[in-house]
N, CA, C, O and CB atoms as a CASP TS submission, in Angstrom:
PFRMAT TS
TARGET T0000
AUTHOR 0000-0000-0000
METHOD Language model
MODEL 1
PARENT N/A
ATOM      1  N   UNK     1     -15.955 -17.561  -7.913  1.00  0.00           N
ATOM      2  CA  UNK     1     -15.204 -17.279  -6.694  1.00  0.00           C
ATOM      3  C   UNK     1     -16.052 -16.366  -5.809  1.00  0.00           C
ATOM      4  O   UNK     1     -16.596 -15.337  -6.209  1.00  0.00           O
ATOM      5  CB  UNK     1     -13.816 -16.622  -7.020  1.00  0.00           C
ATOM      6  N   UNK     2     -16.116 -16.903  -4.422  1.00  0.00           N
ATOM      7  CA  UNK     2     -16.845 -15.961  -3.850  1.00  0.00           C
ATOM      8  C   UNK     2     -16.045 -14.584  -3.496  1.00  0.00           C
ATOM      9  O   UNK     2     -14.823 -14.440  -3.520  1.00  0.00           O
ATOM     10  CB  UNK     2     -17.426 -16.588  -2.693  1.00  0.00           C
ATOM     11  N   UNK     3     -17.101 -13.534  -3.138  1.00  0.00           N
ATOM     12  CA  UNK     3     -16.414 -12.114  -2.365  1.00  0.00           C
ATOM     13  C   UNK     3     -14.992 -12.185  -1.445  1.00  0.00           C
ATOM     14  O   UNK     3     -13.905 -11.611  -1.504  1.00  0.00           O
ATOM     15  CB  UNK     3     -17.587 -11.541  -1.218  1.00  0.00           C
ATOM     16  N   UNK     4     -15.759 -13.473  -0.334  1.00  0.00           N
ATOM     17  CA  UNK     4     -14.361 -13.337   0.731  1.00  0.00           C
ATOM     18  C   UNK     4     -13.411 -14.073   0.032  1.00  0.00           C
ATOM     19  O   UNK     4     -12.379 -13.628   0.534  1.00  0.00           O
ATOM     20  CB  UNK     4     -14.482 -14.021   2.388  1.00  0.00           C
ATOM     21  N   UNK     5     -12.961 -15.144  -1.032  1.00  0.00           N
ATOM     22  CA  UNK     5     -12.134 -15.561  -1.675  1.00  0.00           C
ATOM     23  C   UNK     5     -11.159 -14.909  -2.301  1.00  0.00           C
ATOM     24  O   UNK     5      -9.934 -15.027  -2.338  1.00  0.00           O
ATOM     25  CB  UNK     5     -12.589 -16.087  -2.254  1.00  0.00           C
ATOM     26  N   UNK     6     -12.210 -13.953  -2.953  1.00  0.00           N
ATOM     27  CA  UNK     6     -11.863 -12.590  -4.038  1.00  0.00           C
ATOM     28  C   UNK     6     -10.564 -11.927  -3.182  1.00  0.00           C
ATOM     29  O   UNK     6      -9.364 -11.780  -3.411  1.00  0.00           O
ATOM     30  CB  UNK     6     -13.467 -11.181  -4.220  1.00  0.00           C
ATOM     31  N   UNK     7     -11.570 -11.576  -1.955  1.00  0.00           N
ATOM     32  CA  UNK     7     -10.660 -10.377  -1.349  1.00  0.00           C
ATOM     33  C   UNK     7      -9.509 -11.112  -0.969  1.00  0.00           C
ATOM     34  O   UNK     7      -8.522 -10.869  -1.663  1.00  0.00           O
ATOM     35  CB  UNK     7     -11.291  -9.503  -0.016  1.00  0.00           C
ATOM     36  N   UNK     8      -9.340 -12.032   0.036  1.00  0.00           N
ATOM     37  CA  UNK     8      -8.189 -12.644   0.460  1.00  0.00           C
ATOM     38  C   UNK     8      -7.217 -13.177  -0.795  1.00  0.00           C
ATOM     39  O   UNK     8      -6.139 -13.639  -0.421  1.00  0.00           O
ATOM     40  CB  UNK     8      -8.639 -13.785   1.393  1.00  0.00           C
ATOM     41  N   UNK     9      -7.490 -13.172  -2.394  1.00  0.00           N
ATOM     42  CA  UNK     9      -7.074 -13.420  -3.132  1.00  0.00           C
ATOM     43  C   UNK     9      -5.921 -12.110  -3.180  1.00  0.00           C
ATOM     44  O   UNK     9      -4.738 -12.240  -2.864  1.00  0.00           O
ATOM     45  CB  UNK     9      -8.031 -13.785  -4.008  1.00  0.00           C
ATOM     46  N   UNK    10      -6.498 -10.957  -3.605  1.00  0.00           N
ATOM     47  CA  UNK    10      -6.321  -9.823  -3.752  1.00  0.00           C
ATOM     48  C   UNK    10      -5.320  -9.375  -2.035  1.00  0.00           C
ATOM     49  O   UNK    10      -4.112  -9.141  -2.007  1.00  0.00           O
ATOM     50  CB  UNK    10      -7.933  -9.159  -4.148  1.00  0.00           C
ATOM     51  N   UNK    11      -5.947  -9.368  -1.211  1.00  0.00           N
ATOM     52  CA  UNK    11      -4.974  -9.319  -0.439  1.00  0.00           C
ATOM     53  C   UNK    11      -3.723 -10.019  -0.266  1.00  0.00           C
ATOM     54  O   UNK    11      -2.991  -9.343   0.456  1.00  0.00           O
ATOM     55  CB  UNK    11      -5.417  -9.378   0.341  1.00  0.00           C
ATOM     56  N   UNK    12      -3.237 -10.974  -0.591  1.00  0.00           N
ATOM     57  CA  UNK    12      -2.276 -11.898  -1.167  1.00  0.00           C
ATOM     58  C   UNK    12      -1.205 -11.140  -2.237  1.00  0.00           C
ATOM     59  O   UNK    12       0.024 -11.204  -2.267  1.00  0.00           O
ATOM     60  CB  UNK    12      -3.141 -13.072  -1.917  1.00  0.00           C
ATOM     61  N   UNK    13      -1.996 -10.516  -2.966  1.00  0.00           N
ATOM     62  CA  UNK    13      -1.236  -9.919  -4.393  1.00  0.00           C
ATOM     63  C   UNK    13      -0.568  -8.492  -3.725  1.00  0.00           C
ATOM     64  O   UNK    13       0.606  -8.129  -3.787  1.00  0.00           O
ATOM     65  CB  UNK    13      -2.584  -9.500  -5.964  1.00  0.00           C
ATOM     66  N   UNK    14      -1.535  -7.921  -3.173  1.00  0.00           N
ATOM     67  CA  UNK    14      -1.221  -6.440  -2.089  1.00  0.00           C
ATOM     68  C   UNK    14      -0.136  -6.991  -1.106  1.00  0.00           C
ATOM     69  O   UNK    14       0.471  -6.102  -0.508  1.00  0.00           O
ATOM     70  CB  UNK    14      -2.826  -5.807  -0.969  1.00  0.00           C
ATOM     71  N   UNK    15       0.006  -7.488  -0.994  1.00  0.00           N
ATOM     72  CA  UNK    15       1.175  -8.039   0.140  1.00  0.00           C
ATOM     73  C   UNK    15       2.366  -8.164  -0.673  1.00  0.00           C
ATOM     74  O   UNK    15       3.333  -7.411  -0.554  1.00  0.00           O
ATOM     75  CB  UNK    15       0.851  -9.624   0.927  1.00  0.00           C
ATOM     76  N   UNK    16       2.280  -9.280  -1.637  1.00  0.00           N
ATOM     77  CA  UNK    16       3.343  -9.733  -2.125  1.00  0.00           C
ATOM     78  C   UNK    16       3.935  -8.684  -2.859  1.00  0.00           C
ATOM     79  O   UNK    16       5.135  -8.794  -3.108  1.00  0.00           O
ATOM     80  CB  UNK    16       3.135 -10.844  -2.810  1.00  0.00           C
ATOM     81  N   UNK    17       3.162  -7.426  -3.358  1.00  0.00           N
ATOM     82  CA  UNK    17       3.594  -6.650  -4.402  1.00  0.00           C
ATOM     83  C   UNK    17       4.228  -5.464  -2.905  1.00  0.00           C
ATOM     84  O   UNK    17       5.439  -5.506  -2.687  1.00  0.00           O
ATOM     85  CB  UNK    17       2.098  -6.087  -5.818  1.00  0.00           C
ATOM     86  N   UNK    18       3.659  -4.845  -2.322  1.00  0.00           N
ATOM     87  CA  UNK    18       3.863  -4.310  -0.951  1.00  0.00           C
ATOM     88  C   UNK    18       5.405  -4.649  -0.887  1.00  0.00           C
ATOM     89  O   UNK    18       6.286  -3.849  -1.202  1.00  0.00           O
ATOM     90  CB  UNK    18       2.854  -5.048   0.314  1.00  0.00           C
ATOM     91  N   UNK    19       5.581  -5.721  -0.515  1.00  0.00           N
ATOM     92  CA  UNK    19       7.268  -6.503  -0.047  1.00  0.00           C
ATOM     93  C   UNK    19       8.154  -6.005  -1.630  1.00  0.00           C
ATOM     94  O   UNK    19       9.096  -5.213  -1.649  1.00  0.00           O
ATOM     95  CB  UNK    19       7.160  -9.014   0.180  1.00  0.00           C
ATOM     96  N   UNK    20       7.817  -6.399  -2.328  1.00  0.00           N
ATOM     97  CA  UNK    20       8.506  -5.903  -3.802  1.00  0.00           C
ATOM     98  C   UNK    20       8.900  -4.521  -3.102  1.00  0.00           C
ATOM     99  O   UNK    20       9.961  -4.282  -2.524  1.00  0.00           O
ATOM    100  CB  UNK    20       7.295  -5.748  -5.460  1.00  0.00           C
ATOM    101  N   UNK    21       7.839  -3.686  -3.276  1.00  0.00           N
ATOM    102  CA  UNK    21       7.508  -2.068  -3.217  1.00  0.00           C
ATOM    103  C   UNK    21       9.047  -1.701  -1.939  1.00  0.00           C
ATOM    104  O   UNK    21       9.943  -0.859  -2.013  1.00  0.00           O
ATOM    105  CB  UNK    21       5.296  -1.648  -2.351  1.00  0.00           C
ATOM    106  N   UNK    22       8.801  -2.594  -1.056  1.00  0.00           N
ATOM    107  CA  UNK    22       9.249  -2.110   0.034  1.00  0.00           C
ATOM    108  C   UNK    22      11.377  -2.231  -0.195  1.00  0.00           C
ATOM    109  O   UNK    22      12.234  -1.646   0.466  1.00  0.00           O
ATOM    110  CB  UNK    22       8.341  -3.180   1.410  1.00  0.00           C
ATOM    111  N   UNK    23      11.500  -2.909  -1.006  1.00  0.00           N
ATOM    112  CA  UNK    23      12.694  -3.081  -1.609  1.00  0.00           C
ATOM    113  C   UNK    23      12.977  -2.380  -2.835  1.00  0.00           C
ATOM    114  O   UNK    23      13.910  -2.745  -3.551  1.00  0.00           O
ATOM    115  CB  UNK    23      12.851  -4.311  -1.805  1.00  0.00           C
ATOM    116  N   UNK    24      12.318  -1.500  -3.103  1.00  0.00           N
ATOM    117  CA  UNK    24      12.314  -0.751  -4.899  1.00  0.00           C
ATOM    118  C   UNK    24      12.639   0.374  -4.687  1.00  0.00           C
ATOM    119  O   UNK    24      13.672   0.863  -5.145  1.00  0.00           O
ATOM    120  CB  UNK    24      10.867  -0.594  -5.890  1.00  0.00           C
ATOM    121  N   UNK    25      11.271   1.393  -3.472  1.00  0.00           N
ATOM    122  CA  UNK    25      11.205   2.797  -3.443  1.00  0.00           C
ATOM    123  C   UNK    25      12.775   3.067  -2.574  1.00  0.00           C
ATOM    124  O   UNK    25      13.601   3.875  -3.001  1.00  0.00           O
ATOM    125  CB  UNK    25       9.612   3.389  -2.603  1.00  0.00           C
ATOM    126  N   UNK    26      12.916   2.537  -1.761  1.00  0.00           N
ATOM    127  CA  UNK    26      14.253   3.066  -0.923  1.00  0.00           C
ATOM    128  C   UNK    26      15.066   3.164  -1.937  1.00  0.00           C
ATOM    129  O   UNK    26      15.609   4.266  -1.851  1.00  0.00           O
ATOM    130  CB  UNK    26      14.933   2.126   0.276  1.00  0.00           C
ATOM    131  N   UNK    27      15.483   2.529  -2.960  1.00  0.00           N
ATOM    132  CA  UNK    27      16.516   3.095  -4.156  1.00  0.00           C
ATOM    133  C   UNK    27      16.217   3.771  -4.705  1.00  0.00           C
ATOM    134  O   UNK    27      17.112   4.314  -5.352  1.00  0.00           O
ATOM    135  CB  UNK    27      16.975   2.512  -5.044  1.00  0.00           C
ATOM    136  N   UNK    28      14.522   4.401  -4.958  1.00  0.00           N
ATOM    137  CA  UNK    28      14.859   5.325  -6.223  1.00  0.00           C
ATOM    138  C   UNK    28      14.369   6.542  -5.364  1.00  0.00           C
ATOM    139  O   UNK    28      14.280   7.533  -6.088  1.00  0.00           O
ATOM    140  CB  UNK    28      13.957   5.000  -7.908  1.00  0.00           C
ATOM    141  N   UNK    29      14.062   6.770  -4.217  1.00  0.00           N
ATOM    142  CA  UNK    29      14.000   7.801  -3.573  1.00  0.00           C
ATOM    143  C   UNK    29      14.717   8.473  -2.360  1.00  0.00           C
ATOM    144  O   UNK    29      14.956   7.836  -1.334  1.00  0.00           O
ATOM    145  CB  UNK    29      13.101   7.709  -3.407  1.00  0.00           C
ATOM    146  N   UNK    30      14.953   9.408  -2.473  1.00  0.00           N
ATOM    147  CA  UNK    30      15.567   9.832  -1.011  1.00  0.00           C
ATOM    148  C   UNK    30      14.902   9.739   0.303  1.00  0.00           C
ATOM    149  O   UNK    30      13.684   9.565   0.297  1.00  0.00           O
ATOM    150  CB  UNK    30      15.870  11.159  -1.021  1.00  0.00           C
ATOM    151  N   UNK    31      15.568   9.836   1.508  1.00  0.00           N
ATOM    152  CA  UNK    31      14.438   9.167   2.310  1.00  0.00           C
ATOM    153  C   UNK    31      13.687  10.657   2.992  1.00  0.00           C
ATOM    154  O   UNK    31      12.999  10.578   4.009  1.00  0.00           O
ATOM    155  CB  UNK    31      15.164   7.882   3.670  1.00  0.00           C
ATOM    156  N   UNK    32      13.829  11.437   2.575  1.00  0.00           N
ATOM    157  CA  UNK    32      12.719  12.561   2.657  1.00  0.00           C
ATOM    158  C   UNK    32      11.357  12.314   1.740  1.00  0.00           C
ATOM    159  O   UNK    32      10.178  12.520   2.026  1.00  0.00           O
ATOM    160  CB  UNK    32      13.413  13.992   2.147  1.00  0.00           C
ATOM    161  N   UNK    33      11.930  11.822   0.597  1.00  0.00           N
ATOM    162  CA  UNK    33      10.959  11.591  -0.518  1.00  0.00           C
ATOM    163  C   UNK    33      10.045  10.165   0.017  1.00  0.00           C
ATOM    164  O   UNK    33       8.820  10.174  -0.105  1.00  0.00           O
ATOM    165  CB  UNK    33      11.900  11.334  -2.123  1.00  0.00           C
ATOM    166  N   UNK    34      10.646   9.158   0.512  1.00  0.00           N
ATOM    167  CA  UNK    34      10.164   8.125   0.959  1.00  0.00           C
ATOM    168  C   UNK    34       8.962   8.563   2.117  1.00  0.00           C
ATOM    169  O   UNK    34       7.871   8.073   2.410  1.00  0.00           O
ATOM    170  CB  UNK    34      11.352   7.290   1.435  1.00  0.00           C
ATOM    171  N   UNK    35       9.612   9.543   2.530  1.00  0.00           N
ATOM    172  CA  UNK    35       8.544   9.784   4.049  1.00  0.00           C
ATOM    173  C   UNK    35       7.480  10.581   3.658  1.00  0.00           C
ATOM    174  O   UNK    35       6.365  10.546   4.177  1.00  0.00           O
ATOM    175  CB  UNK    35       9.272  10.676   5.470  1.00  0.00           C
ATOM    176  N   UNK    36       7.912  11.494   2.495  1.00  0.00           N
ATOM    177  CA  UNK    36       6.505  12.464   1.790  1.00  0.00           C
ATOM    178  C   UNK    36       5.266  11.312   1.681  1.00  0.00           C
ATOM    179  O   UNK    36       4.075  11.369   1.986  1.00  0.00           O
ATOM    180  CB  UNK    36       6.909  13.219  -0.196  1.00  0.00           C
ATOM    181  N   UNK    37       6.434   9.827   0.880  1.00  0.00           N
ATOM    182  CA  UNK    37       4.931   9.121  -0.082  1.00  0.00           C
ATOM    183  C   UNK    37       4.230   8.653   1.269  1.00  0.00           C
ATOM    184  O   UNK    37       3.023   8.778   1.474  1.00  0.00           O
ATOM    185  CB  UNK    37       5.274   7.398  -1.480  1.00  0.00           C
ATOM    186  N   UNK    38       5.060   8.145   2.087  1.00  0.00           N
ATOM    187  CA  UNK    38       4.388   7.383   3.371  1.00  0.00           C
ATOM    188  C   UNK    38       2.934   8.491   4.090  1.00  0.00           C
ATOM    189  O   UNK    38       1.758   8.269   4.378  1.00  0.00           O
ATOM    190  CB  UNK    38       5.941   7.157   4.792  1.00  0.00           C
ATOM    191  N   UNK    39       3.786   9.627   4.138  1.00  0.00           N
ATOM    192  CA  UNK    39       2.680  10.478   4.797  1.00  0.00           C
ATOM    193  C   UNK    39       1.053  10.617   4.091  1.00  0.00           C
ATOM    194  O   UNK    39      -0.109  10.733   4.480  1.00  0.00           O
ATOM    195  CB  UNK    39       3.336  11.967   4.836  1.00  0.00           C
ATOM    196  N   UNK    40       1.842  10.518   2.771  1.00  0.00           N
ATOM    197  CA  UNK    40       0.519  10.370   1.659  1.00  0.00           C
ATOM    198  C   UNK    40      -0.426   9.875   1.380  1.00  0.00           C
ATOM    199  O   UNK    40      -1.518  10.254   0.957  1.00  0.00           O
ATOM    200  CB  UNK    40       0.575  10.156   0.879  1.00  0.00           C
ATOM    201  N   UNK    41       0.177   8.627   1.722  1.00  0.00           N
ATOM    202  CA  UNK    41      -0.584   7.091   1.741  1.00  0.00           C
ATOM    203  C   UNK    41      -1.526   6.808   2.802  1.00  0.00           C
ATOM    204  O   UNK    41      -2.671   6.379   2.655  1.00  0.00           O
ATOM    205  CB  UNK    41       0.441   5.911   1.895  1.00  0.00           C
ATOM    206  N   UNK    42      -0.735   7.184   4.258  1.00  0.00           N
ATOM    207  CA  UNK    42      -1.454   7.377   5.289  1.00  0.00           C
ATOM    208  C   UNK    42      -2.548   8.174   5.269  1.00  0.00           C
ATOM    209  O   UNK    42      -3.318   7.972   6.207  1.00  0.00           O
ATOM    210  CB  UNK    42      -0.789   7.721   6.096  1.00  0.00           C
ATOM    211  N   UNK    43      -2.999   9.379   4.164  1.00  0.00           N
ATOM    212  CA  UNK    43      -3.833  10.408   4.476  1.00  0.00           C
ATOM    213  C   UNK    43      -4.930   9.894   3.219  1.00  0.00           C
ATOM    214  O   UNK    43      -6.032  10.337   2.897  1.00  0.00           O
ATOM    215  CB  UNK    43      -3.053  12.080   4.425  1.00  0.00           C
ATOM    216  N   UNK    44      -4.219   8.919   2.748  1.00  0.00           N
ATOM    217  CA  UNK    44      -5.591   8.505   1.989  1.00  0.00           C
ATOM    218  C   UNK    44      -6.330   7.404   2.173  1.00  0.00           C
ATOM    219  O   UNK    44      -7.315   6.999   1.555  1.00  0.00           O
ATOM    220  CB  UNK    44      -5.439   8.390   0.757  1.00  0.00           C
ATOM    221  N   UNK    45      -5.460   6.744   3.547  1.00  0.00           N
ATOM    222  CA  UNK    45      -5.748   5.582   4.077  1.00  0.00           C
ATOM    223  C   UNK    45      -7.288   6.124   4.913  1.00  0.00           C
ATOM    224  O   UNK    45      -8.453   5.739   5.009  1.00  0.00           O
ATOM    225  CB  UNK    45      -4.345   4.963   5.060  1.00  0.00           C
ATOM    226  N   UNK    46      -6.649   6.957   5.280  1.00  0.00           N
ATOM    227  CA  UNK    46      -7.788   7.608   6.368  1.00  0.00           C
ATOM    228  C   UNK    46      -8.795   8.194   5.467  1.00  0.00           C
ATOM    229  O   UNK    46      -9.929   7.942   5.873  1.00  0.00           O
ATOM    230  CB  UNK    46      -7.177   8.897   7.481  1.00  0.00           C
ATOM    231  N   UNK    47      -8.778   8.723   4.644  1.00  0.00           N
ATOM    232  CA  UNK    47      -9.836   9.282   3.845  1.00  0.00           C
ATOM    233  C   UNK    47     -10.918   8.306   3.406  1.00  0.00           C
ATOM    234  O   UNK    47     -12.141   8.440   3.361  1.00  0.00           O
ATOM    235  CB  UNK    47      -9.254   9.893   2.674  1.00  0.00           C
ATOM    236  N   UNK    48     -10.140   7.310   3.101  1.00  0.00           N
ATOM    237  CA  UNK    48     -10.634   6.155   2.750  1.00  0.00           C
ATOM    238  C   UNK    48     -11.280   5.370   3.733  1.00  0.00           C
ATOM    239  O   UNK    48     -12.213   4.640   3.399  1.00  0.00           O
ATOM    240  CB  UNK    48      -9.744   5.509   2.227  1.00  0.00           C
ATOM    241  N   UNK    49     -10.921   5.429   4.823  1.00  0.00           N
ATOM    242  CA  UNK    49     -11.784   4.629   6.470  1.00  0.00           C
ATOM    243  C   UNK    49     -12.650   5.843   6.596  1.00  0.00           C
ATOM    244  O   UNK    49     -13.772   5.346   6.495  1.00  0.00           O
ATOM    245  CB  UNK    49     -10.583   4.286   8.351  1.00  0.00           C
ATOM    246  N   UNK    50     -12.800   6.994   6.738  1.00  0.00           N
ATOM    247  CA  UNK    50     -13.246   8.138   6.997  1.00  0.00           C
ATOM    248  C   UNK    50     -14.676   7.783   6.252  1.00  0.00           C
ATOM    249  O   UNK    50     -15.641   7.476   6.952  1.00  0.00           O
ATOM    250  CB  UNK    50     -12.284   9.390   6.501  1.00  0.00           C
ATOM    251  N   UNK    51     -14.765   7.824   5.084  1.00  0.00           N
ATOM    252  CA  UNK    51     -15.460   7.453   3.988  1.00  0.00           C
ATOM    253  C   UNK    51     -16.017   6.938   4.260  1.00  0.00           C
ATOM    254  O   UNK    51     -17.078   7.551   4.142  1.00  0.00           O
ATOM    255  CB  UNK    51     -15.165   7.053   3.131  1.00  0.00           C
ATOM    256  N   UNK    52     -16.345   5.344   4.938  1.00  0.00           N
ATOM    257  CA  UNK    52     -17.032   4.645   4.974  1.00  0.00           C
ATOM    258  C   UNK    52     -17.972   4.471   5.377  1.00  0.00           C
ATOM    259  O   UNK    52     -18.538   3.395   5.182  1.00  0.00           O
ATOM    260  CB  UNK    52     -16.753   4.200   5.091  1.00  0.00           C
TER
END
């Protein structure tokens, strides 16, 4: 399998699991807690583009 196959493979799975995610955390968290992880995610998103 090539690289770009790979990835768009993998991006496929990140999505589909994402949509899961996006129906799971709202029940088991409060939505203060929801907005902590979001903020979180975002700051490692950037760390992670930052990085590059």
């Amino acid at each position: 399998m090539t690289k770009k196959l790979a990835a768009k493979d993998l991006c496929k799975k990140v999505e589909k699991h994402r949509a899961e995610t996006d129906q799971t955390i709202p029940g088991m968290l409060s939505k203060d807690e929801t907005l902590g992880l979001v903020n979180v995610l975002k700051k490692m998103l950037k760390s992670s583009e930052d990085n590059k």
